[in-house]
N, C-alpha and C positions, 0 to 999 in steps of 0.2 A: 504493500500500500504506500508507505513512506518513499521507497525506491520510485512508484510509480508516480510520484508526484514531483518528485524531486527531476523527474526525464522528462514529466511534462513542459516543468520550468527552464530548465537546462534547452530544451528543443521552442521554445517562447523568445529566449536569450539569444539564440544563432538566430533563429527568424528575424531579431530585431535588429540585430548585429550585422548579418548580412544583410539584408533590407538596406540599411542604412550608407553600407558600404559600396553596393549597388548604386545607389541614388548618390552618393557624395561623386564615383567616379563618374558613372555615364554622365553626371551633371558638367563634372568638368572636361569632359568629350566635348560635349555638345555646345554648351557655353564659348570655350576655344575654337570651335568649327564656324563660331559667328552662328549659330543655331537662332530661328525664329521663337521670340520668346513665348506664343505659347504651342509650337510644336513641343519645345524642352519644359514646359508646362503638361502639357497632356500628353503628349507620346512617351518622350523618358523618363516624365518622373511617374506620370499614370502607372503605364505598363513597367514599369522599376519595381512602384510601392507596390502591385499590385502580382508580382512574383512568388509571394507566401500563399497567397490564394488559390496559381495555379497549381503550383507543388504539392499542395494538400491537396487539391481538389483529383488531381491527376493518380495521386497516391491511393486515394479514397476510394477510388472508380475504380483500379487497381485490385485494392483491397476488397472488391464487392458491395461497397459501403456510398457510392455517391453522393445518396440522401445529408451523409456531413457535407459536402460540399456545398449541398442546395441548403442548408441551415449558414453557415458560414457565410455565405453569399448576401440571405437576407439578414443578419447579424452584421456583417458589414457595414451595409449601406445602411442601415438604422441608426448603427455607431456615425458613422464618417457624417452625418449628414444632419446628427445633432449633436454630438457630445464635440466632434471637432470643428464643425463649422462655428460651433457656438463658443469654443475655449479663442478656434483663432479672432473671432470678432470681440470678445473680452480684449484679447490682448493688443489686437491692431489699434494704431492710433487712428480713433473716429469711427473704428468698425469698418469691415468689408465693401471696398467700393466694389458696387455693382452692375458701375449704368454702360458699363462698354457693350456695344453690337455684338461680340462675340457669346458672351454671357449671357446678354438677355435672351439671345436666338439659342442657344446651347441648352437652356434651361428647360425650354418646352421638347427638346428631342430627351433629355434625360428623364426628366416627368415619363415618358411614353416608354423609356428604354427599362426604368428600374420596377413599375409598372408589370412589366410582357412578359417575364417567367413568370405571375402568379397569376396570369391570364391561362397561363400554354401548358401551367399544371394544373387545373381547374381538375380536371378528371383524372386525376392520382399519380399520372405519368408525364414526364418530360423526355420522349421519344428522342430517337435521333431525327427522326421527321422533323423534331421542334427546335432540337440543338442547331441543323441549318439555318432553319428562320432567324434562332438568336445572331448565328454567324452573318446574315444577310442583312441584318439589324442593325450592327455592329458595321457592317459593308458601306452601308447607306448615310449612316451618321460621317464615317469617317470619309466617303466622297464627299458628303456636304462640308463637310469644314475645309476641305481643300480647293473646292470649287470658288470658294471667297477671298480674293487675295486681300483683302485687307483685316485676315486673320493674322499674316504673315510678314507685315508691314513697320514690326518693331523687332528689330536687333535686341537680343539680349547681350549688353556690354561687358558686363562685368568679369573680364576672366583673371579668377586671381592665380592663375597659374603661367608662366611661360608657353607657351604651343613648341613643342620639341615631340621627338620620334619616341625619343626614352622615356617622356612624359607617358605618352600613348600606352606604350610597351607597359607600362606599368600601372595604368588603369584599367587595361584589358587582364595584364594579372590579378588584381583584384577583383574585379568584374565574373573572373574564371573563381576563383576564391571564392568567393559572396552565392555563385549558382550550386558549386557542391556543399556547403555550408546551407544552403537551406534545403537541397534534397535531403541533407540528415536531418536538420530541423523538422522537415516534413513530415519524413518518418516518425520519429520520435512522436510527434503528435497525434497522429495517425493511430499508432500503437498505443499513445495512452488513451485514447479515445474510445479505442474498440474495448481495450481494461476497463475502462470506469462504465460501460458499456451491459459489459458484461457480469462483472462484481457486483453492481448497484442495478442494475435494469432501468439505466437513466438513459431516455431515448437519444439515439445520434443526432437527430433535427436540435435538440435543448443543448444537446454538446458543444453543436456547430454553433448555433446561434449565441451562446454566451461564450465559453471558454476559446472556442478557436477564433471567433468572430473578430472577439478585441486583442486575441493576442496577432494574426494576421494583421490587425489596422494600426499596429503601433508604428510601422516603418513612415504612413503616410501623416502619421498627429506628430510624432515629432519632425518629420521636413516643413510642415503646415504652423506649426507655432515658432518654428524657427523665420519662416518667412515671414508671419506677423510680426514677429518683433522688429522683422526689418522694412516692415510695410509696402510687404511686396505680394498686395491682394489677387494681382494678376495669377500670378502663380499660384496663391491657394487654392481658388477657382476651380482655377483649370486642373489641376491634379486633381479635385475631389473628385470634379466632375469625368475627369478621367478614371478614377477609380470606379464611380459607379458605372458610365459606361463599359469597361469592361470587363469588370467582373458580373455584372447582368446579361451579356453577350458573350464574349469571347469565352470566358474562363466557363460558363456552364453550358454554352455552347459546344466547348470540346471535350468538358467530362462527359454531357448526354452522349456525343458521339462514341466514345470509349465506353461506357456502362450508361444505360437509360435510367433515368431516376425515378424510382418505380416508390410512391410514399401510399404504405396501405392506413397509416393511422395521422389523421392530420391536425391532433389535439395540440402535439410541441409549437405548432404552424397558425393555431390561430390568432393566439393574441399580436403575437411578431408580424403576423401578416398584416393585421389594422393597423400598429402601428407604425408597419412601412411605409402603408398609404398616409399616414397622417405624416411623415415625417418628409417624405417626399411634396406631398402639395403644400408643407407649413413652406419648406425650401422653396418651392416655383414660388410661391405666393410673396413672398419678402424678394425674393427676385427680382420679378416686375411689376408689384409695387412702388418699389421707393431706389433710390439712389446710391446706397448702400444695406449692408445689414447691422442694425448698431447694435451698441452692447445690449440693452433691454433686449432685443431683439434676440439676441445670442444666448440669453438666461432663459429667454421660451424656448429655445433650440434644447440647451441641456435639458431643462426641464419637463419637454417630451418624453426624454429617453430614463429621466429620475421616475417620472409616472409608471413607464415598461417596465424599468424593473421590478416597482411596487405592486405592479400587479400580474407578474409574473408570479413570483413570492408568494402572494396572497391568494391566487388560484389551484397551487398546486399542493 
């Protein structure tokens, strides 16, 4: 038991670890390469933070178990979308600006995107038939965003590194570092999952959804509070919103493909599921409403997700 908790932590720890190392290098990749600031916003740091998600999810599907992946998934986006949209708007100075074209338009495909898997498992299963649709989901958002060149219209400057070859050479090693470093994270989680699983008869959807959920989102809440402090909203934005787009698409997109997500009891999935929709429309709704997200604003955000867990708690 001890042991099994102590690997769950230990495999939490490299998750966060590599995440992070992930995200520090590709960032100075991209940053040095003169990268469009929110390509290096949603593509490298999205798909970066969003690495612990596939691992587990792939691992899961693997393991027979995908159902964690489709808890984790909606565990995520619950997390990312109030407890971190709302800590970086605490922290940012003035709260989260909001009102760029990018973001306001971005806002209504996410609504729709985080939304569509609890559409496409309405009837117990997320098919491979369905896992396309996410991937074609996923297709469509990311043509539209490229179709707009004044997505692409601001230079991110800041490189605080030299641009050299050695430089390179040695963020691709890290890079390589940080992807086997969370294949054992993976695992590890994986393995304690199906333990706690199986010792307690604690369903894998409540696994996912709490324990793997927020330990998978840690890589993106600390890049997202580090950016608030340097009140660089663009980039929180865009990463979140990258996060949910593709861990709602891509990443369970290609666990269905690998193992269909077949849920025969959808008790662990009700309450998570309202409150995804709630957490998701409170987000569009402060959106495009208003010009930024302020702090008040940011304390109904966590306080969504204080509510879920209270009545998590008090249902079971």
């Amino acid at each position: 038991m001890v042991s099994q908790i102590l690997i769950l932590i230990g495999s939490f720890l490299l998750l966060a670890f590599a995440g992070k190392w992930l995200i520090d290098a590709l960032a100075r990749i991209g940053v040095c390469l003169k990268l469009k600031e929110f390509v290096l916003a949603f593509f490298v740091m999205g798909i970066t933070a969003t690495m612990p998600n596939l691992i587990i999810g792939i691992v899961a599907a693997l393991n027979g178990i995908p159902e964690l992946s489709f808890g984790d998934v909606v565990g995520a986006n619950i997390f990312d979308l109030s407890i971190v949209v709302g800590l970086a708007a605490l922290i940012s100075r003035g709260g989260l600006s909001s009102n760029s074209q990018t973001v306001q338009g971005s806002s209504v495909f996410i609504m729709v995107i985080a939304l569509l898997p609890l559409f496409l498992i309405f009837d117990g299963n997320l098919s491979r038939i369905d896992g396309i649709v996410l991937l074609i989901a996923f297709a469509v958002y990311t043509v539209w965003l490229f179709s707009k060149k004044d997505r692409f219209t601001k230079v991110y400057e800041n490189c605080p590194v030299r641009f050299s070859q050695r430089e390179i050479i040695k963020d691709i090693l890290i890079i390589l570092s940080g992807l086997t470093l969370l294949l054992i994270g993976g695992q590890g989680v994986v393995q304690s999952a199906l333990f706690f699983y199986q010792t307690f008869n604690l369903p894998l959807g409540l696994i996912g959804i709490f324990v793997v959920a927020i330990g998978t989102s840690m890589p993106e809440t600390f890049f997202c509070l580090h950016a608030a402090r340097r009140g660089q909203d663009w980039m929180i934005l865009g990463n979140l919103m990258g996060n949910v787009a593709i861990t709602s698409t891509f990443i369970l997109g290609i666990v269905s493909l690998i193992a269909p997500i077949k849920i025969a009891d959808f008790s662990p999935f009700v309450i998570a599921r309202i409150f995804l929709i709630i957490a998701v429309l409170s987000f569009f709704l402060l959106i495009r409403t208003g010009q930024k997200i302020t702090r008040k604003e940011g304390l109904v955000l966590i306080g969504i997700y204080v509510v879920f867990l209270i009545v998590e708690i008090l249902t079971r």
